[in-house]
Backbone as a printed PyTorch tensor [residue, N CA C, xyz], in Angstrom:
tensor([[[  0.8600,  -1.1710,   0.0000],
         [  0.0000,   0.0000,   0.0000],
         [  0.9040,   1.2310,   0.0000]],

        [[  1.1230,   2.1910,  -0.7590],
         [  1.3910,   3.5840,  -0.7050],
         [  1.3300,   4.6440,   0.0790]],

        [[  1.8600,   5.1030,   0.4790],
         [  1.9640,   6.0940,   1.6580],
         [  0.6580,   7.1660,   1.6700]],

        [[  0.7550,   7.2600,   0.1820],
         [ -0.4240,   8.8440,   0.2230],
         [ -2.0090,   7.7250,   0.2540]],

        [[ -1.9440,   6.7210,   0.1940],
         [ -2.9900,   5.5760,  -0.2610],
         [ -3.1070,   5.6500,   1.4060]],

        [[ -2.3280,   5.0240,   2.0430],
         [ -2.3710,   4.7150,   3.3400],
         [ -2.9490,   6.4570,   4.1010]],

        [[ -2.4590,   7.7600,   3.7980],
         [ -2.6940,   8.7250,   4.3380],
         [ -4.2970,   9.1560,   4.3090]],

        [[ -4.7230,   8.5040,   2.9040],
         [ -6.2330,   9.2300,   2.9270],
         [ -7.1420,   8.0870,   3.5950]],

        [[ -6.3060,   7.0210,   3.6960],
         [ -7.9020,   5.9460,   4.6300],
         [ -7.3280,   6.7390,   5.7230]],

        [[ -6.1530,   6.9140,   6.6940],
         [ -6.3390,   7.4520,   7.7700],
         [ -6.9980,   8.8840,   8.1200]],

        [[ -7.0420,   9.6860,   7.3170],
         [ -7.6960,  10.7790,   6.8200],
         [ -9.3950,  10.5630,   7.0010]],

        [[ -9.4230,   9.7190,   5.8320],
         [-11.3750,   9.1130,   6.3260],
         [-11.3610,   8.3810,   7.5040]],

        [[-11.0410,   7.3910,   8.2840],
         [-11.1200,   6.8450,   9.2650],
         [-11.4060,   7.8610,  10.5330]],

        [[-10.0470,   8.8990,  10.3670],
         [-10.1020,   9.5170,  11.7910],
         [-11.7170,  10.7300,  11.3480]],

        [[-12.1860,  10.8570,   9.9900],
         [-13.2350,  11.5760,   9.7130],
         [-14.6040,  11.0770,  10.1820]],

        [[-14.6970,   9.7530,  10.0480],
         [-15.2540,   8.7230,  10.5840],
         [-15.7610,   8.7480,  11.7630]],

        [[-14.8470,   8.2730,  12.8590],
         [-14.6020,   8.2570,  13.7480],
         [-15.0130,   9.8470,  14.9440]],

        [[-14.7380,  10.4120,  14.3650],
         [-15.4080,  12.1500,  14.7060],
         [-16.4910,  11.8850,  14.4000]],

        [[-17.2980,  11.6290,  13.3930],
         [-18.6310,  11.7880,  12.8590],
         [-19.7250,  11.1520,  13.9100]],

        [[-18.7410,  10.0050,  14.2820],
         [-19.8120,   8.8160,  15.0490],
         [-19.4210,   9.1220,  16.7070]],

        [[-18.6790,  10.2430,  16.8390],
         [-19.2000,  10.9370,  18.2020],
         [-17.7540,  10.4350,  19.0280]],

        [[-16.2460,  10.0940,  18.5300],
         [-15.3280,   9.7450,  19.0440],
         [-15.4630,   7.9860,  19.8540]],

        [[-16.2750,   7.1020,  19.7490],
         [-16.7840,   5.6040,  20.2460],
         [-14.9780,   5.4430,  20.3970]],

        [[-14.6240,   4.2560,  21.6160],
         [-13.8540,   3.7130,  21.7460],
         [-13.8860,   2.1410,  21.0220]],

        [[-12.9710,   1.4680,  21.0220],
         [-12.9510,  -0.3260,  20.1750],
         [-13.4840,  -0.4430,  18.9440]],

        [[-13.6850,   0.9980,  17.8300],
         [-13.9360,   0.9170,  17.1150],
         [-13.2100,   1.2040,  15.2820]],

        [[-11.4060,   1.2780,  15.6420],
         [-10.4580,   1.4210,  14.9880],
         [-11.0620,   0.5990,  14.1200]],

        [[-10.6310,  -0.7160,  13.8020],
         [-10.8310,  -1.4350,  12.9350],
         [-12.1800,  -1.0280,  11.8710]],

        [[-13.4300,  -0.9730,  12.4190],
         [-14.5750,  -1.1310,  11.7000],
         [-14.3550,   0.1840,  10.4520]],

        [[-13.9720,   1.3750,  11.7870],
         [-13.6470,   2.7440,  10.8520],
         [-12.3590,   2.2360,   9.6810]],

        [[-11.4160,   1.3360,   9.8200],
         [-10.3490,   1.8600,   9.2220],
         [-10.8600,   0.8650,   7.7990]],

        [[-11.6240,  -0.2410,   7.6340],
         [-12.0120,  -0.7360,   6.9480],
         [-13.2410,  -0.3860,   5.6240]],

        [[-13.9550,   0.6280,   6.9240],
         [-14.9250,   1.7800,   5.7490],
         [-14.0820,   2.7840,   5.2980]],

        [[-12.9430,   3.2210,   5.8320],
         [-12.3150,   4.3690,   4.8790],
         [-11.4470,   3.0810,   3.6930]],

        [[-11.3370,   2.6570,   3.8810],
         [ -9.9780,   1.6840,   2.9110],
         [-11.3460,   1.5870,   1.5850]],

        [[-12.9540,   1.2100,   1.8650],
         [-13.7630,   1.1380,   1.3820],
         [-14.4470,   2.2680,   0.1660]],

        [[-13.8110,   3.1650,   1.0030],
         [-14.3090,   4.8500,   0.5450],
         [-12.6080,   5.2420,  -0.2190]],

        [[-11.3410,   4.8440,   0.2010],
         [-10.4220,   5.4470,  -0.8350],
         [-10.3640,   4.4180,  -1.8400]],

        [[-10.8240,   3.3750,  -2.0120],
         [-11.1910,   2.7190,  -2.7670],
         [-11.9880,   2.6170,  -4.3840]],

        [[-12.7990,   3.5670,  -3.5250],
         [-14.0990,   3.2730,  -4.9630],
         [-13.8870,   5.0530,  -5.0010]],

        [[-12.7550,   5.8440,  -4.6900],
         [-12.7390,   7.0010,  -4.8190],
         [-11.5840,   6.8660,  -6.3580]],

        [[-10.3740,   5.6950,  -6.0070],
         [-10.0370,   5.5960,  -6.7400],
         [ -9.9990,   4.8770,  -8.2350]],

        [[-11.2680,   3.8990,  -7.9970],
         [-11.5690,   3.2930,  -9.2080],
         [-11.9340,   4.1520, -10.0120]],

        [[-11.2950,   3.7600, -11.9640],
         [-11.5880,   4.7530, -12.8300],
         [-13.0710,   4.2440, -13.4430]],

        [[-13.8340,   4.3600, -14.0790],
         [-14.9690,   4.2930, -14.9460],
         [-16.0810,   4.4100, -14.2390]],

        [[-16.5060,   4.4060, -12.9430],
         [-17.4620,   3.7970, -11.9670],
         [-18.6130,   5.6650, -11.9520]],

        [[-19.5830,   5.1440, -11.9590],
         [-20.2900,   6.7100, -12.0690],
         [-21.0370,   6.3750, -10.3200]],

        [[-20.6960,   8.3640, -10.1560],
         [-21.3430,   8.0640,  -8.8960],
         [-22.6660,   7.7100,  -8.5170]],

        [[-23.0450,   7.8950,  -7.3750],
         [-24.0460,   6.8970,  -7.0570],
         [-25.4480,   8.0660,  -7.2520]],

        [[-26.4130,   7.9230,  -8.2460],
         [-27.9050,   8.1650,  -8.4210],
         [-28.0600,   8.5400,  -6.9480]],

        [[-29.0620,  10.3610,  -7.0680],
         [-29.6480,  10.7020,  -6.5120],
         [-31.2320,  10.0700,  -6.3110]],

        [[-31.4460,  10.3820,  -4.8450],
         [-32.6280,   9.0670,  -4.7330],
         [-33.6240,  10.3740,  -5.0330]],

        [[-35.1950,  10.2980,  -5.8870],
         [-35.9480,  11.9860,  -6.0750],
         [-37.0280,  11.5910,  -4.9250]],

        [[-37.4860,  12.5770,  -5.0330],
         [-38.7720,  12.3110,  -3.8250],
         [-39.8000,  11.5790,  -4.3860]],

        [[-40.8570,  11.3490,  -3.4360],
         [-41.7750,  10.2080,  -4.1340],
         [-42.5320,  11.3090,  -4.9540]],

        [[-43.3390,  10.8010,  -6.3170],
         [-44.0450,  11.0790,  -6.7590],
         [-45.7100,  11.8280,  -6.1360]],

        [[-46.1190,  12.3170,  -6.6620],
         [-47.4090,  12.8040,  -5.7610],
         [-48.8370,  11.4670,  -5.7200]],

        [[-49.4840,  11.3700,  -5.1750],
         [-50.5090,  10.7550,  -5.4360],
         [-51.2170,  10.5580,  -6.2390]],

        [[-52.7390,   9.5770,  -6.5370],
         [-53.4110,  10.1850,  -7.9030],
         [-53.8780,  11.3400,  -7.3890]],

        [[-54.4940,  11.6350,  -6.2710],
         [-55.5830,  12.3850,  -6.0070],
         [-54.9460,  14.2270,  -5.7300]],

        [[-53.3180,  13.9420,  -5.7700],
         [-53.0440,  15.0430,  -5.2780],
         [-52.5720,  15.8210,  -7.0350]],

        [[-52.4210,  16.6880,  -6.7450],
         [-52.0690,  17.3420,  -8.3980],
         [-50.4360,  17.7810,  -7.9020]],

        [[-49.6520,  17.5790,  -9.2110],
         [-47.9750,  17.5530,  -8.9090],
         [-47.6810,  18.8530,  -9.9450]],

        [[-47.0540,  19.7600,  -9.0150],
         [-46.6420,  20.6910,  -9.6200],
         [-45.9490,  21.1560,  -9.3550]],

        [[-44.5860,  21.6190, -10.4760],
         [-43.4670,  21.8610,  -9.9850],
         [-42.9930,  23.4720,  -9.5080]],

        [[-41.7890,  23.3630,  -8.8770],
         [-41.8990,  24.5380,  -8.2670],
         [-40.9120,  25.0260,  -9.3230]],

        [[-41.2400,  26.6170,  -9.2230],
         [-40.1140,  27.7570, -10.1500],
         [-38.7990,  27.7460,  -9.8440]],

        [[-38.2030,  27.5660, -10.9880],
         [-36.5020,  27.6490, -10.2930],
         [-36.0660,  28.9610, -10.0550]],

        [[-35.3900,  28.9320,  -9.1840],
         [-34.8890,  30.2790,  -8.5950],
         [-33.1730,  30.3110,  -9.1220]],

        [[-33.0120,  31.2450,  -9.3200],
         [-31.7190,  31.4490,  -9.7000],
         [-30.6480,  31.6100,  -8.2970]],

        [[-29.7040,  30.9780,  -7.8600],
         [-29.1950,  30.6370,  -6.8820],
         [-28.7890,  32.7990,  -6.4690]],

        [[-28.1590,  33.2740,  -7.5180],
         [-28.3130,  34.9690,  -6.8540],
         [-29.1160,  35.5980,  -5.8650]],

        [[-30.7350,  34.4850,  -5.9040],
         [-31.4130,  35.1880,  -5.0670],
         [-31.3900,  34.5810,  -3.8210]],

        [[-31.0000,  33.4610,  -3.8870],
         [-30.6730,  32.5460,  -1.9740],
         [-29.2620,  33.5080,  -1.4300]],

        [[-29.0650,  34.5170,  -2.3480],
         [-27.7650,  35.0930,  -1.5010],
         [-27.6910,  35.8640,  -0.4530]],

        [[-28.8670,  36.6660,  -0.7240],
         [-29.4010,  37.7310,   0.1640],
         [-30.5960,  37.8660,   0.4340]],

        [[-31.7630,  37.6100,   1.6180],
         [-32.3860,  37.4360,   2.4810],
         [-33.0700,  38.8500,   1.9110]],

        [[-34.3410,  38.8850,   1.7550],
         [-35.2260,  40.3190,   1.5640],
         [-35.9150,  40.2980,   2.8580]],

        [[-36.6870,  39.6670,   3.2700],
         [-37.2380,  40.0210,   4.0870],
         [-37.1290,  39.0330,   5.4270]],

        [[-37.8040,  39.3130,   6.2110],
         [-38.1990,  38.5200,   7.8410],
         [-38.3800,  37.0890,   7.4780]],

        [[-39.0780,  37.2430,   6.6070],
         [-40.2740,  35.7690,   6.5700],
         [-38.7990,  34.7970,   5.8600]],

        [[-37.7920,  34.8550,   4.8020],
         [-37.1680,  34.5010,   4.1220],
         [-36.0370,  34.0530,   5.7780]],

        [[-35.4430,  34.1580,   6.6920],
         [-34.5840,  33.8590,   7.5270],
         [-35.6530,  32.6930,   7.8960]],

        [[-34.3320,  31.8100,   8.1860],
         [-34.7460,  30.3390,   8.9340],
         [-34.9550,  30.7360,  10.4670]],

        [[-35.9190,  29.6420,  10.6850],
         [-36.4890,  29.4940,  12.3090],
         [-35.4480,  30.2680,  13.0970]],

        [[-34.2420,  29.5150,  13.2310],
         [-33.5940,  29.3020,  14.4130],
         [-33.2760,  31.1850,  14.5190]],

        [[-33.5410,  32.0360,  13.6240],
         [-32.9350,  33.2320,  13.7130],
         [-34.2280,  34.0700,  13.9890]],

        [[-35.2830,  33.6580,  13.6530],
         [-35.9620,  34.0840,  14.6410],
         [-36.4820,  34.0040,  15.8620]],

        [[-36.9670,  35.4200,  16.0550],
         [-37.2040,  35.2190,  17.9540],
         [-37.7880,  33.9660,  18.5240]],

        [[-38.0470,  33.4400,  19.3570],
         [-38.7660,  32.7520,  19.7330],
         [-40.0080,  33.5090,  20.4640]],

        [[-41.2410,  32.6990,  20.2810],
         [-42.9210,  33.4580,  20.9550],
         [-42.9440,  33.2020,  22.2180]],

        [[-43.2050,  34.1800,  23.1270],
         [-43.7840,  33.7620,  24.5860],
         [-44.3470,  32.5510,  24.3120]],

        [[-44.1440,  32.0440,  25.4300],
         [-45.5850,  30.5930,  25.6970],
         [-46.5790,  31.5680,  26.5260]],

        [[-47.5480,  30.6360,  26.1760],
         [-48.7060,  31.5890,  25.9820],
         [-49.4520,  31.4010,  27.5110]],

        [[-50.1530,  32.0200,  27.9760],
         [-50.0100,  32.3530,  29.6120],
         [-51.1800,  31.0570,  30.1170]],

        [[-50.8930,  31.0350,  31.5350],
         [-51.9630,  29.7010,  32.0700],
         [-53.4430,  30.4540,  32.4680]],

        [[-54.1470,  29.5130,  31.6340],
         [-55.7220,  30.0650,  32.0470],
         [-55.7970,  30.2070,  33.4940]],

        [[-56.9520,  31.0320,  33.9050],
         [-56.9540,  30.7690,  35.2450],
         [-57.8850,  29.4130,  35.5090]],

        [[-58.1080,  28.8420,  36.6690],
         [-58.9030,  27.7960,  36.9150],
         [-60.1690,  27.7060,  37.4010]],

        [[-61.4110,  27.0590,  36.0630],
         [-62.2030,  27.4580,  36.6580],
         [-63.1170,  26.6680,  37.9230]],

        [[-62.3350,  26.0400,  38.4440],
         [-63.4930,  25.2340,  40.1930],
         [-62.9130,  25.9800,  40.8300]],

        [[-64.1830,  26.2100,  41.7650],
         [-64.3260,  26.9260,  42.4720],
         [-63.5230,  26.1230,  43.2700]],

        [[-62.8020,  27.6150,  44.8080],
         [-62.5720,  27.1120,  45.7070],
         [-63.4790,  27.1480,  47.0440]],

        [[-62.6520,  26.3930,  48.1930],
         [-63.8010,  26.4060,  48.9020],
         [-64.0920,  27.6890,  49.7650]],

        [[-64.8430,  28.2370,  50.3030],
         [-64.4510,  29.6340,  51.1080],
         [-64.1180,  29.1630,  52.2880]],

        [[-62.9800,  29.9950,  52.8420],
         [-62.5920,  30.3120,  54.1870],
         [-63.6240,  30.1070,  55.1760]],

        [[-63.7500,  29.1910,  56.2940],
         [-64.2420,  29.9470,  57.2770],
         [-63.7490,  30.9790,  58.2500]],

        [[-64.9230,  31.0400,  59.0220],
         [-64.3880,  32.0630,  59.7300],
         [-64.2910,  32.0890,  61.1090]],

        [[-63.4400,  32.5540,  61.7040],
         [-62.6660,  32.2030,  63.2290],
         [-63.8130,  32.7280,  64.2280]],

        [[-64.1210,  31.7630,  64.9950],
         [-65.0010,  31.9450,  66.0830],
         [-64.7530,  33.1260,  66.7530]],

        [[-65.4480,  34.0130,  67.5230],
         [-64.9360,  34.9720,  68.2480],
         [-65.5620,  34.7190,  69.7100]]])
């Protein structure tokens, strides 16, 4: 095996290995999926692997495609509504009803 051959499975392995959260006793399994992955990185003729598409629509539903957007406009954000969740605020939670049974009344202290 080749040095720079040998450098990129250790390269994917230790990539590996990060990915799956640092696990201990698990050298081998990782070093065998990278040898797997510089592998079929280096075979010549092989086409990569088919995107899987989403399922088709139903009969009952009508399939229609959406407008392509020219990637210029995902560059810059126009408005509020266009920013993802996480950047917007988060909503109060919304307040506790009061309860409606009754309580019992107080009595009242002998005199």
């Amino acid at each position: 095996m080749s040095a720079k051959k040998e450098d990129r499975i250790r390269e994917f392995a230790y990539q590996i290995w990060e990915s799956e959260g640092k696990p201990h006793g698990q050298a081998k399994r990782h070093w065998e999926m990278a040898t797997k992955l510089v592998e079929a990185e280096q075979t010549p003729g092989k086409t990569p692997a088919k995107r899987v598409s989403k399922p088709k629509a139903a009969a009952g539903e009508a399939a229609t495609a959406a407008p392509i957007k020219s990637r210029a406009s995902k560059a810059a954000p126009k408005a509020e509504a266009e920013k993802p969740a996480l950047l917007k605020p988060a909503k109060a939670p919304a307040k506790a009803k009061p309860s409606t049974t009754a309580k019992p009344a107080a009595k009242k202290p002998k005199a």
